[in-house]
C-alpha positions, 0 to 999 in steps of 0.5 A, a space after each residue: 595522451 593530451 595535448 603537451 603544449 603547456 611544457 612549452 612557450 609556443 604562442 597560440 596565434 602560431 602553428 608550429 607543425 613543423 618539428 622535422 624542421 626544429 623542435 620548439 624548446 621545453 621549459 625544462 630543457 630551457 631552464 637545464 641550459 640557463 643552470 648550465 650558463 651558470 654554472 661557469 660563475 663559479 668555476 671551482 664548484 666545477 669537479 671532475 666528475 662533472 665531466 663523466 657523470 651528465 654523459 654517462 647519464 645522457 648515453 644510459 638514456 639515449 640507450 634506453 630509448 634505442 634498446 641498446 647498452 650504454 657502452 654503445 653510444 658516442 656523444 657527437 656534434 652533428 650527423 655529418 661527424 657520426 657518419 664520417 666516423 663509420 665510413 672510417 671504418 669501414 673494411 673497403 675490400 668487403 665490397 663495391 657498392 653503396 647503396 642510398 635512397 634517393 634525394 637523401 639528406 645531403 649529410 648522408 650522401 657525400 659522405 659516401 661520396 667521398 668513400 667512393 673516390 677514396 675507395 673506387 666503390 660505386 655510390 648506387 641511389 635508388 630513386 623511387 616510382 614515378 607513378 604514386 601508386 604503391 610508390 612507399 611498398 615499390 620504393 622498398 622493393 627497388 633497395 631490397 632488389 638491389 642488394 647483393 654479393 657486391 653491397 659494401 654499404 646500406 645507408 638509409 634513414 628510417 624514414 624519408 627525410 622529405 617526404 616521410 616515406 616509411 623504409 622497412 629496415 628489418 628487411 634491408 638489415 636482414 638483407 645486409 647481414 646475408 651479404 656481409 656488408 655493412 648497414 648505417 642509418 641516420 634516425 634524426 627524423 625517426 628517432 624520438 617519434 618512432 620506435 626503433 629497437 636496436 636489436 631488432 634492425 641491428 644497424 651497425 651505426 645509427 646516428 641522430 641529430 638531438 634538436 628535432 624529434 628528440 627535442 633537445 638542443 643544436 649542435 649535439 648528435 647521439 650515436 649507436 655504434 654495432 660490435 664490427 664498429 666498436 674497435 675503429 679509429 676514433 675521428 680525433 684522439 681526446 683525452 677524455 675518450 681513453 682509460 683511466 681519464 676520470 684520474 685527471 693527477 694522471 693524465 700525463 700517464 698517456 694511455 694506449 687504451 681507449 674507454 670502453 665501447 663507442 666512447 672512443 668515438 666521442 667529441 673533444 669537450 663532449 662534457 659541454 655543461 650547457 648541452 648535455 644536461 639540455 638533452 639529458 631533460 629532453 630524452 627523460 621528458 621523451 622517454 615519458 611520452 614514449 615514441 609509441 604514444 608519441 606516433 599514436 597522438 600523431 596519428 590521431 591527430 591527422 586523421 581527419 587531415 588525410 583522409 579529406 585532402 585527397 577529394 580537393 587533389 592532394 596526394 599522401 602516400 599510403 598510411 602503411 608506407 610513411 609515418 604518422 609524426 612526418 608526412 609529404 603531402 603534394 599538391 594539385 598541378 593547379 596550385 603554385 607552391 609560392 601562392 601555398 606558401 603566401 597563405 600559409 603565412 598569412 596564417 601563420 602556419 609553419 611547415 616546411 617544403 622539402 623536394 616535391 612535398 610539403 612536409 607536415 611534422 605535428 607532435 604532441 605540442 599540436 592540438 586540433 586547432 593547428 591541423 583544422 588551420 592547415 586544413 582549412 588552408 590547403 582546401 582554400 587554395 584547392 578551391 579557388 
């Protein structure tokens, strides 16, 4: 792949590295949005099955992204939502532990929480090794030991949100089902760049965040929902999530049955004809890269980048254990992350620090020139 940068308006005196922060806009999601504002002009153009068809389409795509079937996916404002609608139901007398990375994202930890005040449960946070060496692989080994009879819940991203570090979620899924409990991700900053297929981590929720790696819009979430969730209690009762909805002469036929699937776990108003059709052009624009070509450019990208920073004291875990489009890199004890951060600005060069790492986030809009900038820096501050 070459570079994708001209399906953007990124200015070239910038170096946007940073898409676990925010994905910059395509010009196709921008201008899907502005269709949307429109067409508020003309509200009587504006037909029921305006309402049903753009979600349907985003579920089929978000579907065919995750390998997952249609009636699977919930359309949702945030993680936070996602996450509260499985821990709703989730059966408390199936066990007394929850089990969490630590220094997860907040969204995925007080969640739990609260489950665990409500429910008396013990909220477990594996931390990892102190010691960089091997700390991805030993990291891993600590959560799979941990899991028992007593697992409740395994909630997890596929990658560490801070640092990039790479969880094996086969192994923790296949783990989880031996024990009867339940498995819940947050793939908002996999999902998109990394592969991930449903039916082989089989997670019985995995929520993401559309405005990072699926390059969509703030303010809406998609979410995979598993057969022990399907039949829960919606967070709110709309009137669109239940059947024969799409007859609006009925509607004050109230039904007792819901939609098929995860649309019961739907937001009120989750037609938004501004949103949706956004992150429809989003998923077909990401769905033509494909995650896997999308990792590829990433890691080819940064090969370079990985391989010189650790002789100036740079240490980025191993390539087996993070991924390629979102990695930590920690500094040397000689470099104050102020006088780091000063320089990068100076030049400007846009990535985020994030717990003890600086967190690098390239994706196909980058090019050499940005990854050769942030070099260039980082071995500067080293040196100096």
């Amino acid at each position: 792949m070459e570079c994708q940068s001209h399906l953007f308006e990124l200015p070239e005196n910038h170096h946007y590295i940073n898409c676990s922060y925010l994905s910059p806009l395509l010009k196709s999601v921008e201008q899907a949005g502005i269709n949307g504002i429109l067409s508020k002009r003309y509200p009587w153009e504006v037909t029921p099955q305006h309402f049903f068809n753009n979600s349907n389409t985003l579920r089929s795509l978000f579907a065919d992204l995750i390998n997952a079937h249609t009636d699977d996916i919930a359309i949702m404002p945030a993680v936070s939502y996602g996450l509260a609608t499985a821990a709703k139901n989730i059966d408390p007398a199936k066990g007394k532990d929850i089990i969490i990375a630590g220094e997860q994202f907040p969204s995925n930890v007080y969640v739990w929480k609260r489950f665990c005040k409500q429910h008396n449960c013990n909220l477990k946070v594996i931390n990892p090794p102190g010691d960089f060496n091997q700390r991805g692989k030993v990291w891993n080994q600590r959560i799979a030991d941990t899991i028992d009879e007593n697992t409740l819940v395994v909630a997890l991203g596929n990658i560490h949100w801070a640092d990039g570090t790479l969880f094996d979620l086969q192994q923790v899924g296949e783990l989880v089902r031996q024990n009867d409990a339940y498995f819940i991700i947050d793939g908002t900053q996999s999902v998109g760049a990394l592969p991930f297929n449903v039916q082989e981590v089989q997670p019985d929720a995995l929520i993401c965040a559309g405005y990072k790696w699926l390059m969509g819009p703030y303010a809406i979430t998609l979410g995979y929902f598993g057969p022990k969730l399907q039949s829960g209690v919606p967070l709110e009762e709309g009137w669109i999530t239940r059947k024969n909805s799409e007859d609006f002469s009925g509607l004050v036929d109230y039904e007792e049955e819901y939609q098929p699937g995860a649309q019961r776990f739907d937001m009120g108003e989750r037609s938004n004809f501004i949103l949706v059709p956004m992150m429809i052009e989003a998923l077909k624009q990401v769905i033509e890269w494909t995650p896997e070509t999308i990792q590829q450019y990433c890691k080819a990208l940064t090969s370079d980048l990985v391989q010189q920073l650790p002789e100036y004291g740079y240490q980025i875990e191993n390539a087996d254990w993070r991924g390629h489009h979102m990695f930590g890199i920690r500094l040397p004890k000689n470099i104050a992350i102020n006088e780091l951060q000063a320089k990068l600005n100076e030049r400007n060069i846009h990535v985020s620090v994030r717990g003890s790492a600086v967190r690098i986030a390239p994706n196909v809009y980058n090019d050499e020139k940005d990854i050769v900038a942030l070099e260039d820096t980082l071995k500067s501050v080293a040196t100096n």
